[in-house]
LORODO-180051 format. One record per residue (C-alpha): x, y, z; residue in three letters. Coordinates in steps of 0.5 Angstrom, whole numbers, plus 500, padded with zeros to 3 digits. Each point is the difference from the previous one (the first is absolute). Layout:
REM residues N
XYZALA/...
This chain:
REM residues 646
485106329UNK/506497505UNK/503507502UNK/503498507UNK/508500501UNK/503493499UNK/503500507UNK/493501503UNK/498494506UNK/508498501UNK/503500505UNK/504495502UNK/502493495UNK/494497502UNK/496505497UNK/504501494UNK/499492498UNK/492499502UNK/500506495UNK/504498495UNK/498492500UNK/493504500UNK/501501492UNK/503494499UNK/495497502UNK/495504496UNK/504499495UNK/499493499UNK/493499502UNK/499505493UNK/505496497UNK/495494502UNK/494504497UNK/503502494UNK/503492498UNK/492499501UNK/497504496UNK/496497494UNK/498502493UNK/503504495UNK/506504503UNK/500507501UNK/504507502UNK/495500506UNK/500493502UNK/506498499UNK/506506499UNK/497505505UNK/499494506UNK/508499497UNK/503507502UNK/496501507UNK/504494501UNK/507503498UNK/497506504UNK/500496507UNK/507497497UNK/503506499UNK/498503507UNK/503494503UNK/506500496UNK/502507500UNK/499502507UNK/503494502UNK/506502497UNK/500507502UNK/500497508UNK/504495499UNK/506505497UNK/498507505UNK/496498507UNK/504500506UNK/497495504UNK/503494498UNK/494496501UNK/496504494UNK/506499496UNK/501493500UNK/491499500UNK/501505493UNK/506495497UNK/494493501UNK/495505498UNK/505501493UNK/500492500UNK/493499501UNK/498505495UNK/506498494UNK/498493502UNK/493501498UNK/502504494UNK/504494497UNK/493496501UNK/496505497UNK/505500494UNK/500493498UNK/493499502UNK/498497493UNK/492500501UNK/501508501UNK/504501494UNK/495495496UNK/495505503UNK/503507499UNK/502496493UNK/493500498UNK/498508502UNK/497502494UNK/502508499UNK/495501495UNK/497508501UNK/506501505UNK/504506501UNK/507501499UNK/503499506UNK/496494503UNK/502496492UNK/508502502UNK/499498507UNK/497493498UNK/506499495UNK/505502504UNK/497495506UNK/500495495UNK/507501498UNK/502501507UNK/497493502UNK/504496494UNK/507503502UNK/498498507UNK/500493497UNK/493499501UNK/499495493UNK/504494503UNK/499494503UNK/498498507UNK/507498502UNK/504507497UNK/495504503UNK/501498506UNK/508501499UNK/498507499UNK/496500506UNK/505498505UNK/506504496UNK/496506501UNK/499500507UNK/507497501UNK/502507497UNK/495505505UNK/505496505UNK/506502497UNK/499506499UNK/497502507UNK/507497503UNK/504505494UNK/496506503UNK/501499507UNK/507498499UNK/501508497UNK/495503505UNK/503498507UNK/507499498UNK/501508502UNK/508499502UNK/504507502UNK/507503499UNK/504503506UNK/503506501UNK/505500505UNK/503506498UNK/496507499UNK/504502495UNK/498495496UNK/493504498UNK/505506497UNK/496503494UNK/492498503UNK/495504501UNK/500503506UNK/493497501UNK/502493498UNK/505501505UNK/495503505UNK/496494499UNK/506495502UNK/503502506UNK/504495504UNK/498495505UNK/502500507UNK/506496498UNK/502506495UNK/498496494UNK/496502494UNK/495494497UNK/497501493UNK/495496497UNK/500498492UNK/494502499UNK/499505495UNK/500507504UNK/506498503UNK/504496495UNK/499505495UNK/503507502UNK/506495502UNK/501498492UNK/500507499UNK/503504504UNK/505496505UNK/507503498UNK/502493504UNK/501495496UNK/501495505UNK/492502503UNK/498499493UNK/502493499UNK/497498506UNK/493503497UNK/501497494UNK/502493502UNK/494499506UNK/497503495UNK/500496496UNK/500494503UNK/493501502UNK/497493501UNK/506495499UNK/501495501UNK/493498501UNK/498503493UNK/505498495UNK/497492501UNK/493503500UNK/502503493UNK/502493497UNK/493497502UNK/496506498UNK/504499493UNK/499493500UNK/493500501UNK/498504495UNK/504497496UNK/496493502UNK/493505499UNK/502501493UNK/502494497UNK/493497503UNK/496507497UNK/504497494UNK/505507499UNK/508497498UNK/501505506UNK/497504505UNK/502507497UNK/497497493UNK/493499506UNK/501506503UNK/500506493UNK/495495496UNK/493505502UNK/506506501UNK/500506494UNK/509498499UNK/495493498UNK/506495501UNK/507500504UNK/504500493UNK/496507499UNK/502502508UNK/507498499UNK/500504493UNK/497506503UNK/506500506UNK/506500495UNK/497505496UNK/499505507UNK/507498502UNK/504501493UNK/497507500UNK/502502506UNK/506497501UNK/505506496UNK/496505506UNK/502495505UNK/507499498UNK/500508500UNK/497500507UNK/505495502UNK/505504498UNK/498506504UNK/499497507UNK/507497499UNK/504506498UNK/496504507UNK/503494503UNK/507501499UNK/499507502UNK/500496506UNK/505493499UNK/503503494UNK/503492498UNK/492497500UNK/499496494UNK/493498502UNK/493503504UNK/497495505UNK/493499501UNK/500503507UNK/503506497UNK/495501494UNK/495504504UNK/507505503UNK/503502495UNK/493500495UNK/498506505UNK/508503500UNK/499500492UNK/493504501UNK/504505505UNK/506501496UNK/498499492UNK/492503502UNK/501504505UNK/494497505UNK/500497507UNK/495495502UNK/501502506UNK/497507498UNK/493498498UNK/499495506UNK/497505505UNK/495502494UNK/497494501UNK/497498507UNK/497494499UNK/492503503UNK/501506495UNK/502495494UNK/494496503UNK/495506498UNK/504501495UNK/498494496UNK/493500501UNK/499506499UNK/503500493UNK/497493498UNK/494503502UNK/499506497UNK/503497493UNK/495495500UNK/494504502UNK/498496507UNK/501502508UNK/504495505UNK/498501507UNK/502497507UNK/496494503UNK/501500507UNK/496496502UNK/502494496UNK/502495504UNK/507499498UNK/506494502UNK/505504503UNK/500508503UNK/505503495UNK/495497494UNK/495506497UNK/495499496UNK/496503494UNK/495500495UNK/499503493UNK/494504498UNK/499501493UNK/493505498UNK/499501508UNK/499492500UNK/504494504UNK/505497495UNK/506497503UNK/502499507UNK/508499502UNK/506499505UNK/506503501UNK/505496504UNK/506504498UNK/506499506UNK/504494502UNK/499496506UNK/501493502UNK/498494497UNK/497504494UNK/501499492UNK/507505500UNK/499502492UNK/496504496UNK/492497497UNK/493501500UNK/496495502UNK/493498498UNK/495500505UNK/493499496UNK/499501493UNK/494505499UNK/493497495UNK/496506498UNK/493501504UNK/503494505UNK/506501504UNK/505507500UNK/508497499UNK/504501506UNK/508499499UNK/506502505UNK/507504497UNK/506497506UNK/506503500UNK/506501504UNK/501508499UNK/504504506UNK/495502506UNK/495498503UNK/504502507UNK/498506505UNK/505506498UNK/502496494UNK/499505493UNK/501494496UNK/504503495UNK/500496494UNK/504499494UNK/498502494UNK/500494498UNK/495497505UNK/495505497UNK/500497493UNK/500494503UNK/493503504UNK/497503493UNK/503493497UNK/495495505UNK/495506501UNK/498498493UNK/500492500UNK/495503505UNK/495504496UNK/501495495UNK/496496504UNK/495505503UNK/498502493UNK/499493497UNK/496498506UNK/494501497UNK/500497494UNK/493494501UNK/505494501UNK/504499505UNK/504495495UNK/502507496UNK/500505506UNK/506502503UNK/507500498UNK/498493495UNK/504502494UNK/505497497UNK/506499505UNK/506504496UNK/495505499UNK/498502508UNK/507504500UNK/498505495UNK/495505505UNK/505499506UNK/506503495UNK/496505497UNK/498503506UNK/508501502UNK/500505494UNK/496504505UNK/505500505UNK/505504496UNK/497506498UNK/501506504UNK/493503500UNK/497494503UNK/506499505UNK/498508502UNK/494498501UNK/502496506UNK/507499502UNK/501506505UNK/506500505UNK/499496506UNK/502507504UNK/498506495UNK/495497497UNK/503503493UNK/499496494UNK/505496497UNK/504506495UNK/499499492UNK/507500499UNK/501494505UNK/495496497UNK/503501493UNK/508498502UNK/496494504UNK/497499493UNK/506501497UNK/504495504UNK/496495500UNK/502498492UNK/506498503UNK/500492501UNK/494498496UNK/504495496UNK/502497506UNK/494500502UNK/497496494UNK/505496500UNK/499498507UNK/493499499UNK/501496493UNK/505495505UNK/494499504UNK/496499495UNK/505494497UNK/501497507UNK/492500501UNK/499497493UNK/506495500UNK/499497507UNK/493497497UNK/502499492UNK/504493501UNK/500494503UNK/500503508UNK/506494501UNK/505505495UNK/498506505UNK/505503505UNK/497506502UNK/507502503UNK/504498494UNK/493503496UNK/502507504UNK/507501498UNK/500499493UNK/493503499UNK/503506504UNK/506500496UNK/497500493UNK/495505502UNK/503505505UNK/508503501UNK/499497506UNK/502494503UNK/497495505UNK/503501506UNK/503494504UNK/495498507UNK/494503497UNK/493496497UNK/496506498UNK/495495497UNK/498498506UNK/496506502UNK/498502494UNK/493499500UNK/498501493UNK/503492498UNK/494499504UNK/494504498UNK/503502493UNK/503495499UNK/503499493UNK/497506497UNK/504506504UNK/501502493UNK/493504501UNK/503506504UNK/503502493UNK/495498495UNK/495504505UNK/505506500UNK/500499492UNK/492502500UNK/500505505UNK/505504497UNK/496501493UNK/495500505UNK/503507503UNK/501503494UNK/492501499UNK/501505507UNK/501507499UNK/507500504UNK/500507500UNK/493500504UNK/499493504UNK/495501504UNK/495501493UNK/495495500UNK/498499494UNK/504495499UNK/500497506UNK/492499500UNK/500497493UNK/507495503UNK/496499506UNK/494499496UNK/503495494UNK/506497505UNK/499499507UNK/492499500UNK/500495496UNK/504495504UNK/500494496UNK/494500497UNK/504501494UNK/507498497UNK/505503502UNK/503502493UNK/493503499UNK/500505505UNK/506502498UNK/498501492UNK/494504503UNK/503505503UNK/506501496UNK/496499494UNK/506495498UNK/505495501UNK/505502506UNK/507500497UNK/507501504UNK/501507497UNK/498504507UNK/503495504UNK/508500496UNK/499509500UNK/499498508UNK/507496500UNK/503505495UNK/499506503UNK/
């Protein structure tokens, strides 16, 4: 079984191509070997050469992306954006390649199990829906469709990834109401100036805490300007060439395409699913609005409305005056390495496997770490953290597959990249709070994927599920990062080393119902945006015109004249139309979370068995099945409405 680190034998651009045009190669020859066998058509001959060529495709393509978004050689970089190209191209020929689907077509599954029918069916469908069945002249428009699209979206990423712009500070007070160590980390230059990034560390104490409205609008408009005005004529050509893609696939649109193999099941169901979210928060989210509009008249008493750049201000004003909790207060209960430790071992001891450091991996830059994951004493997954900004890196927060586990053949490999505070000598990395949901939020995409990794295809491994389920393991594991007993557990002062106080956790829960119907709303206006971008005739989209409307109906705010947000807002790109899953996946983990006990978190009965019947399962069953499995029904909005309520 292949149980080397991934990043073995590179190191330079040189190697990473000869490595990676190496499966490529392997790939087609395999695929020549398949197409050439003759006789009755088998799961040996046919459907298991079929997933060892996606073994090698999966490779190629996911570590190719990984390089592409975080190695700092430029040379890696660009060698990983060709790879993506090389892989995706082939993928498409793979995809409409009508002997191999004629060949697979014919597999026979008599005394097959259940996993291997399912994954035969589902290859088969997904063969259709990529429009294998049509003629020779429509193939070969898909073809060039698809890869004009790796092209485009390479370029949108790049765009957002190096356009890290900066906000000068001339005058120190400017950084009034800071932390001191954000301060500390900031100094001014040799002119006396202060230079702050938009990347996340920087730009979001500044939202939060500046009582400089002035620096705020600074923040929010480079902040929001990210990759314009490159992007926004990308962004027409990404819609349009899906849309092209569609209407050769046969779909009347790219939305309708994208939710057809989706649970929602079409655009009209995901449009349903958005209205019926945003009417059911929007008397919370007008009462939210209210209070950050009275706070501010506290401070302007003739306000008549609150600013997008003074949102996160005054939400941590009402926080302070009506819920009696400081941000602030928490923060030095979180230093990023303690938080680290944290995670791991929470995850590891509520899922019954050990993490430990690997060294000796050979890694793509020295603030990477790398771990593996053992289950009964055995290897069973291996990931890297890439956890601080730098330049020319991906500047959000994803996990990143690396390589897709096969029982008895190969161990899953997959990155967790962040941009967290630290990372810097002397610099504690003291995080927000939300920083370590958001880390217990990607550390779950991350064991999704490792405990799916030994699934016996490679086509069902992994995070393989239906795309608007993958958000539910993420949003469910934040639950942890809320209860006090687990925070205790590893959120010790930076300088003490006392644990973070009960009452302190319970004001920081308490404070944290405020804001959740903006929260809901805001996210439904992403989810509109995403849908309505590819639902029409890309000729009727004004992606500008688009933003001021939808933000309009969906949120209290306005858009904000000189911004062109949807320029770096990379979900167009990777979700596309189906932004609306982050809500979907939020509806099932919260029934999903009603199965725990609240009152003992760290209990792993459930946990084993939600393991066992969700995350180990990958795709090698659907979604909705793995759902009534473990809640021994239909999900239902019920815990999902009292969450918003309460």
């Amino acid at each position: 079984m292949s149980d080397t680190p991934f990043y073995t034998g590179i190191t330079n651009a040189d190697d990473f191509i000869r490595i990676n045009d190496g499966r490529l190669a392997l790939a087609k020859s395999a695929l020549d070997a398949l197409l050439a066998v003759t006789g009755p058509r088998t799961v040996e001959n046919t459907l298991r050469p079929y997933d060892r060529i996606l073994m090698h495709l999966d490779a190629v393509g996911s570590q190719a992306s990984l390089m592409e978004n975080v190695h700092p050689d430029d040379a890696v970089r660009s060698a990983g954006e060709v790879l993506g190209q090389k892989a995706a191209a082939f993928g498409a020929e793979l995809s409409l390649n009508r002997p191999l689907y004629d060949a697979l077509a014919a597999v026979s599954t008599e005394g097959a199990d259940e996993v291997t029918r399912h994954y035969l069916e589902k290859t088969l469908r997904d063969f259709r829906l990529s429009g294998v069945d049509k003629d020779d002249a429509t193939r070969a428009a898909i073809k060039a469709v698809r890869d004009e699209l790796v092209l485009i979206s390479q370029e949108f990423a790049r765009n957002i990834r190096e356009d890290v712009r900066t906000v000068t500070v001339e005058d120190a007070g400017e950084l009034e109401g800071l932390p001191q160590d954000y301060i500390d980390r900031h100094p001014p230059g040799t002119d006396g100036r202060i230079t702050l990034t938009i990347n996340y560390p920087d730009a979001v104490p500044v939202f939060t805490y500046a009582k400089s409205e002035a620096l705020r609008k600074r923040m929010y408009m480079e902040f929001n300007n990210r990759a314009h005005p490159k992007n926004m004529a990308v962004l027409d050509r990404l819609i349009a060439a899906r849309d092209r893609l569609a209407k050769l696939l046969g779909f009347p649109s790219w939305a309708a395409c994208v939710t057809a193999d989706k649970m929602v099941q079409s655009e009209r169901n995901a449009a349903e699913f958005i209205e019926r979210i945003a009417g059911a928060s929007l008397s919370r989210s007008d009462a939210d609005f209210r209070q950050l509009l009275e706070r501010k008249r506290a401070d302007v008493p003739d306000a008549e409305t609150v600013h997008p750049w003074e949102s996160g201000y005054y939400s941590e004003l009402v926080r302070k005056s009506q819920y009696d909790f400081d941000a602030q207060s928490v923060r030095p209960y979180f230093p990023y390495p303690k938080v680290k430790e944290g995670v791991l071992a929470v995850t590891g001891r509520l899922f019954g496997v050990e993490f430990r450091r690997n060294d000796a991996a050979p890694v793509w830059h020295p603030s990477v770490e790398c771990y593996e994951m053992y289950d009964g004493g055995a290897l069973a997954g291996r990931f890297y953290l890439d956890m601080h900004p730098r330049e020319n890196k991906y500047n959000h927060a994803a996990q990143f597959g690396v390589r897709n586990g096969v029982a008895g053949v190969q161990v899953p490999e997959a990155a967790l990249v962040c941009n967290f505070p630290g990372g810097d000598p002397g610099d504690p990395g003291l995080m927000e709070h939300r920083d370590v949901e958001t880390f217990f939020h990607e550390f779950g995409h991350l064991l999704h994927s490792l405990f799916a990794g030994r699934q016996p295809w490679i086509g069902v491994s992994g995070i393989s599920t239906e795309w608007d389920f993958v958000e539910v393991p993420s949003q469910l594991m934040e639950e942890w990062a809320w209860d006090a007993s687990v925070l205790r557990s590893f959120a010790h002062h930076h300088r003490t080393g006392e644990p973070i106080p009960e009452p302190l956790v319970a004001q920081m829960r308490r404070a944290d119902e405020f804001g959740k119907g903006l929260q809901v709303r805001q996210q439904m206006f992403y989810a509109k945006l995403s849908l309505s971008c590819y639902d029409r005739d890309p000729a009727l989209v004004d992606t500008d015109a688009l933003v001021k409307e939808l933000r309009a109906r969906y949120t209290p705010y306005r858009s904000v004249e000189g911004t062109h947000f949807q320029a770096s807002f990379g979900h167009l790109d990777g979700y596309s139309a189906v932004y609306y899953t982050y809500m979907w996946s939020l509806v099932i983990a919260k029934d999903f979370f009603g199965q725990f006990d609240k009152k003992n978190m760290m209990e792993a009965t459930v946990a084993k068995q939600y393991r066992d019947t969700v995350l180990s399962r990958g795709g090698s069953r659907p979604a909705m099945e793995l759902v009534r499995e473990f809640l021994g029904r239909e999900f239902t909005y019920d815990a999902w409405k009292s969450w918003l309520e309460q």
